[in-house]
C-alpha positions in Angstrom: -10.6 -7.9 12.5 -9.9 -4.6 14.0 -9.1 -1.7 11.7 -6.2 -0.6 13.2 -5.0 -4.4 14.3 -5.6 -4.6 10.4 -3.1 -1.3 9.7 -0.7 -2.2 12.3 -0.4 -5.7 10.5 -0.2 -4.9 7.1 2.2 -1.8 8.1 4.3 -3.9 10.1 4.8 -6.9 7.3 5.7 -3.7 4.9 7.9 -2.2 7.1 10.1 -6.0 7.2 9.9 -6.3 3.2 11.5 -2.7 3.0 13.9 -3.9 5.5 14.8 -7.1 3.5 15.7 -5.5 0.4 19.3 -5.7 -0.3 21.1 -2.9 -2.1 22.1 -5.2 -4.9 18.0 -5.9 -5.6 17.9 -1.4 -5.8 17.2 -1.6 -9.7 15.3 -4.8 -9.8 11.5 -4.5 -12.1 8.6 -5.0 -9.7 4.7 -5.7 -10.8 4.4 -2.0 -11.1 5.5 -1.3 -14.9 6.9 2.4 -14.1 9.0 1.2 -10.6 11.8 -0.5 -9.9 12.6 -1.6 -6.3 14.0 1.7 -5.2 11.5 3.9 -6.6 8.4 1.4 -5.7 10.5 1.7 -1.6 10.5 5.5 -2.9 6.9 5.5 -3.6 5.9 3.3 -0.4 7.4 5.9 1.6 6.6 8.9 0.1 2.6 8.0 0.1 2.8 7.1 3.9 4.3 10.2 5.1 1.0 11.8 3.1 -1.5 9.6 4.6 0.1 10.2 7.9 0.1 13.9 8.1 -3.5 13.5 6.7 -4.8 11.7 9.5 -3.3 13.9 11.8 -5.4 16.6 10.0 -2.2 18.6 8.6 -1.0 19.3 5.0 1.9 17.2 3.6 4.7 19.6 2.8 6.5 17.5 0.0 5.5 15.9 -2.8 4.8 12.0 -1.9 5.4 11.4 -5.7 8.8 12.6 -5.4 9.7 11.4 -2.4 13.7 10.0 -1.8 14.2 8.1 0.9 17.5 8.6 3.4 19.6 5.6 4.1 17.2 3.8 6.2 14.0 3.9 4.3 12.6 0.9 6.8 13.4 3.2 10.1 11.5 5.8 7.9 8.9 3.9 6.5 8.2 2.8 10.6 8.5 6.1 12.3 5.5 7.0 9.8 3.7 3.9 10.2 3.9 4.3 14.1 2.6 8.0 13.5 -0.3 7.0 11.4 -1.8 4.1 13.7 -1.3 6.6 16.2 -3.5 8.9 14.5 -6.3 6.9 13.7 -6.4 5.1 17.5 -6.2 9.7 18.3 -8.8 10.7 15.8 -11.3 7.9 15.0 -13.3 7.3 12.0 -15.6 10.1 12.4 -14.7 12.7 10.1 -13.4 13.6 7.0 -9.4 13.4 6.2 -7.3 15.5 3.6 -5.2 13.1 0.9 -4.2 15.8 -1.3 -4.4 19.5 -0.9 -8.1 20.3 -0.5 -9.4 16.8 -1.3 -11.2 15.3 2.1 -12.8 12.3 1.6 -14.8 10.2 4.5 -12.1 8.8 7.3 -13.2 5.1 6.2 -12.3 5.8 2.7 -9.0 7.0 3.5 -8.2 4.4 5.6 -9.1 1.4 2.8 -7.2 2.9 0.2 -4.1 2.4 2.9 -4.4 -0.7 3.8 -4.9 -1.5 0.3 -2.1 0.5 -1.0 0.5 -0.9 1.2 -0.7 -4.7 1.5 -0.4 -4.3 -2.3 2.8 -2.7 -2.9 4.1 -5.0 -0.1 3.0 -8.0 -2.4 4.9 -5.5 -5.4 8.3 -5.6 -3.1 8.0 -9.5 -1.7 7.4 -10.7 -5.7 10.3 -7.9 -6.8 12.9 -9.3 -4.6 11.7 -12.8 -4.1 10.7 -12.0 -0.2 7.7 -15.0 1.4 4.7 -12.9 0.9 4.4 -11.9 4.5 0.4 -10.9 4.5 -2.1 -13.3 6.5 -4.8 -14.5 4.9 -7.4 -12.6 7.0 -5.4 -9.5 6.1 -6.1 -10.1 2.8 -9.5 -11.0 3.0 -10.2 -8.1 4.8 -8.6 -5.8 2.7 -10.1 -7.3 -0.6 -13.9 -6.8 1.4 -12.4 -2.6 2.0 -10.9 -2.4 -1.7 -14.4 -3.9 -3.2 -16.4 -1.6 -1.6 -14.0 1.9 -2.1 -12.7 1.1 -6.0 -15.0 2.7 -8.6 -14.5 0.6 -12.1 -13.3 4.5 -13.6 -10.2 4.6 -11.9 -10.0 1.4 -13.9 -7.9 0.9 -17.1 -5.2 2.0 -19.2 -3.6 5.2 -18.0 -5.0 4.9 -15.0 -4.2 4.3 -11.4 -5.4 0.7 -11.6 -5.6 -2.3 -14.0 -8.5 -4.4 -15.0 -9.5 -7.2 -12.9 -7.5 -10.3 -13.5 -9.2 -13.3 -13.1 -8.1 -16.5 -10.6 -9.2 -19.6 -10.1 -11.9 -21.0 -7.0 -8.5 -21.8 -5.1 -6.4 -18.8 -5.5 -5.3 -17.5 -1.9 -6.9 -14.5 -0.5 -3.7 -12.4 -1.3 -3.4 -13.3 -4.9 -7.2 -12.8 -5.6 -6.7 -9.1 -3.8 -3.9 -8.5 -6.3 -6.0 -9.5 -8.6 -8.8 -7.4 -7.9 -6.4 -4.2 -8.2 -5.2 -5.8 -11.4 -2.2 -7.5 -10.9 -1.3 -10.7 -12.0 -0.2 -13.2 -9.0 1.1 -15.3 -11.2 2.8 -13.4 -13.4 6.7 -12.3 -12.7 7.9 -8.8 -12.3 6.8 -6.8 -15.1 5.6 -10.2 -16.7 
């Protein structure tokens, strides 16, 4: 699969779980212990608008962590998802890309921890507010293969951004052994 038909997939199924959410499912728990539903959309939306002004090589002027969304957070959520395919089909792969302040890492880099934070946090919103879990199973493979090879075990752990790898059984889908791999439990419910 394509990189950026892999972005433009994963964005896209995002982008329609956002859109799903009904105001009543706001303060709903997701998988993520700290979020519920409007501060996971919050967080969703917040982190793109980084990664996108990233791969256009500028600086993010807010602070994605603190991010509120308007009243449409999907129309935001695409606008910035169109912006950021946009960039990578402008840009390419070769080069380095800003996440945070002065911290570039390699383009390839960049663009696996994206995929793999919002196929993830998609799989967060669909299991939060009982949305089909949208994400093909080639998307998933594909994304597992990128998260594999970018995820050092010390950002692994309590306190940190991930959790430990939770095992799954031979027949476990490609999406619930990806969310497994960034240490989420597919079986388990919200918070569970």
């Amino acid at each position: 699969m394509e990189r950026v038909e892999l972005l433009t997939g994963v964005l896209s199924k995002t982008g329609d779980l956002i859109e799903g959410v009904g105001v009543d499912q706001l303060g709903l728990p997701t998988p993520c212990d700290d979020y519920d539903v409007e501060t996971l959309i919050n967080h969703i939306v917040g982190w793109l608008l980084l990664f996108e002004a990233g791969c256009h090589g500028r600086t993010h002027d807010g602070d994605a962590t603190a991010h509120r969304c308007g009243p449409d957070p999907a129309a935001e959520f695409r606008a910035a998802a169109a912006s950021l395919v946009a960039g990578w089909e402008k840009y390419g792969f070769d080069r380095e890309v800003a996440v945070t302040g002065d911290n570039r890492l390699p383009a390839e880099s960049v663009f696996n921890m994206t995929v793999m934070e919002y196929l993830t946090h998609g799989w967060d919103l669909a299991r939060a507010t009982a949305q089909p879990i949208p994400f093909t199973d080639q998307e998933a493979t594909e994304t597992l293969i990128r998260a594999e090879a970018t995820l050092p075990p010390q950002y692994r752990g309590e306190n940190m951004p991930f959790g430990e790898i939770v095992p799954t059984g031979q027949d476990a889908s490609a999406v619930d052994r990806l969310v497994a791999f960034l240490g989420r439990d597919p079986e388990a419910s919200p918070r569970g």
